[in-house]
C-alpha angles and dihedrals in degrees: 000000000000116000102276126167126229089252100047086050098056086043080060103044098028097235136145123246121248125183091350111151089175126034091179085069113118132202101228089163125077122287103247133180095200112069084219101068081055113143135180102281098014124138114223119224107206107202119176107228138166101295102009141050107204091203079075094060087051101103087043088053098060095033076063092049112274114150094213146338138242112228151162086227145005116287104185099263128066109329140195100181120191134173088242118023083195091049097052093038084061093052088054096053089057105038082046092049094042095050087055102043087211113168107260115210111188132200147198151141137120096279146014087031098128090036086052099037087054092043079052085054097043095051103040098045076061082073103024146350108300135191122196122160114253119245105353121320102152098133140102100281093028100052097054088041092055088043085049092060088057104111131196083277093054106116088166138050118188111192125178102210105201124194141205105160145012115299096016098113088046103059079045091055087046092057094048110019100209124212093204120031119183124205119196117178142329114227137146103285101138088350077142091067088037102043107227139342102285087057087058093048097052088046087050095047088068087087099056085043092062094047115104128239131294088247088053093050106260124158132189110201102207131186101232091195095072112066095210090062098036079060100066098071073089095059095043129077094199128087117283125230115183123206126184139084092293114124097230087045116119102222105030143176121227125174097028102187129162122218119220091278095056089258116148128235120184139159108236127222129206143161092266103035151316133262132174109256121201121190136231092194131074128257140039084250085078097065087072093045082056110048081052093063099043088057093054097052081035084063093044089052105255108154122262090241091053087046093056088039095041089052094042090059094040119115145182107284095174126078122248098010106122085320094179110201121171110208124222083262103057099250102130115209127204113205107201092144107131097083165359161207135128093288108045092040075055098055096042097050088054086051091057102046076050093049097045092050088102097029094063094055086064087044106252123133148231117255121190111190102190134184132173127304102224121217105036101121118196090350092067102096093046094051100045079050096053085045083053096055098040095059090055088044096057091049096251107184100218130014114200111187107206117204132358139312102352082042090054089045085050095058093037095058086053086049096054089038084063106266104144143164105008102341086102131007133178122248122195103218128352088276094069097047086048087056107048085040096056085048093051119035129105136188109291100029119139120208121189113194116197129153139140107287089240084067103056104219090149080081087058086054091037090052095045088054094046116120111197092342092312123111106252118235 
């Protein structure tokens, strides 16, 4: 974070001082919420959660070299102490991101958000000094903690903007008013907690609402390929710019093609000029993540040829997102493990068919090891059984159904889809799938894992790649 005083801090905030012998001293070191990511010069955010309550690691924090926390209440040690930590945290974020001017790029949609928002990083550190949060932090308390990493040398920051509910997407805009904001689809992730897609796209749309005007600067980046996003140039007062493989789309994507490991390949289209593009990433879902991002760097004036390059040399920065390992023995395992809803299973499962084109001409076969989407409300049952059936659709060797009832509807839609005898079976925890797995595989064999993050699968993928009781890698 940028050099700020004590004082300058609880103007901020609008805190009161505790315990603070000093108020010239300044925080030079990152803002954390877990005391031990402490380092010489942090501030401590002490947020009381489920099973801990971070006012109690106070004392540990400066002891590590935090020059103060920030805190409901005093704790004994420097304080900053405020009615709300998130809200102040918040305030921080915007009085720190203001001060600096930095570019703010924005992101949302129902899939593909955390692979996009990393392509958007890849490609813009490649023209100036660039901040995005690792993994996913997009919410309330991770998207003021990655703007408050920004310094006095950041030119970009990348922010992932998540949603579960009306007006979400708006507080985090408040909090880092972004210049560009990019939407990419609109799909059913927690359409349970919305209530249908129009409600995600309203909640979506927040994000073209907050940007400024076209005179000011301001861009929507827009898929033209989803209606429900192409719709909200008329929600925006900046300037649109549609990606996709539209043909009226700005940055496009002709000649889509996938090689015999499910890698895309793709001529890209801009404004200024076009240049092949070849991916290092599965899956045919990551042509429109990148045409998003080109269209971002392509905004803040990066060429059309370091686009391409910068996309070709890209790769996955995030954990368990299509995280593709061979074992010695030739099994290749798909960790997608982090997460989960009817999109992104889509998509995986058509990386996977993609993936096991060549496997299957040395005979090996197509595993999808499957758990629950959470948060899909009434429309739970319908969309495990459509997953069901696509797997069986797209001539999946093996269905494994990982938990309990979604797990049951799962199997049963590959059932009634015509997946019969031994083609998908029903286990009960990861154990079990580890176990009939390890009995079962063969050279050659590709298993995809996915599965909502509440549910844990990654331990099914982590298990499988473990070599005398240690992860493989």
């Amino acid at each position: 974070m940028i050099a700020l005083s004590l004082a300058e801090i609880t103007a901020i905030v609008g805190g009161q001082q505790h315990d603070i012998p000093d108020p010239a001293a300044r925080v030079t070191g990152p803002v954390v919420i877990d005391s031990r990511e402490v380092r010489p010069g942090s501030l401590f955010a002490a947020f009381t959660g489920e099973h801990a309550d971070g006012h109690d690691f106070a004392e540990r924090a400066v002891a590590a070299g935090a020059t103060a926390v920030l805190a409901a209440r005093p704790v004994g040690v420097p304080a900053i102490v405020v009615d709300d930590v998130e809200r102040a945290l918040g305030a921080l974020a915007r009085a720190v991101v203001e001060r600096l001017g930095t570019t703010v790029v924005a992101l949302t949609g129902s899939a593909g958000k955390t692979s996009t928002k990393d392509l958007i990083a890849q490609l813009l550190e490649r023209i100036g000094a660039t901040v995005w949060p690792p993994g996913s932090l997009n919410n309330e308390i991770g998207l003021p903690l990655t703007a408050l990493r920004a310094t006095e040398d950041t030119r970009h920051l990348v922010l992932e903007m998540g949603a579960r509910g009306i007006g979400h997407i708006r507080y985090l805009t408040e909090l880092t008013p972004p210049r560009i904001g990019v939407v990419l689809n609109v799909g059913t992730a927690h359409i349970g907690e919305f209530g249908g897609r129009e409600q995600i796209a309203l909640a979506k749309g927040e994000l073209a609402e907050a940007l400024p005007t076209e005179a000011e600067g301001g861009v929507a980046v827009l898929n033209a390929d989803d209606p429900l996003v192409r719709a909200m140039s008329g929600r925006t007062k900046a300037r649109t710019v549609l990606f996709g493989e539209a043909a009226d789309a700005d940055v496009r994507a002709e000649n889509v093609r996938l090689d015999g490991a499910g890698m895309p390949s793709f001529t890209l289209h801009t404004p200024t000029g076009c240049a092949d593009v070849t991916m290092r990433l599965y899956g045919e879902h990551h042509v429109s993540n990148a045409l998003a991002a080109a269209a971002v760097a392509h905004e803040l004036g990066m060429p059309v040829q370091e686009i391409a390059s910068a996309l070709s040399a890209a790769g996955q920065l995030s954990r368990w997102r299509m995280e593709v390992t061979e074992r010695a023995d030739g099994v290749t395992i798909v960790n997608d493990a982090y997460n989960a809803n009817p999109d992104s299973m889509r998509a995986a499962l058509r990386a996977l068919v993609a993936m096991g084109e060549a496997a299957r001409a040395r005979g090996g076969r197509t595993w999808a090891v499957l758990g629950q989407m959470a948060e899909l409300g009434g429309e739970s049952l319908a969309e495990h059984d459509a997953v069901g059936r696509l797997a069986v659709r797209l001539n999946v060797s093996k269905l494994v159904a990982v938990g309990g009832r979604e797990a049951a509807w799962l199997r049963m839609g590959a059932y009634n889809e015509g997946s019969w005898g031994e083609e998908s079976v029903h286990v009960s925890d990861a154990q079990a799938a580890v176990d009939l797995l390890r009995s079962e595989l063969r050279p050659g064999d590709v298993v995809l894992v996915k599965a909502s993050r509440s549910v844990g699968l990654e331990r099914v993928a982590e298990q499988l790649l473990a070599v005398d009781g240690e992860v493989a890698g």
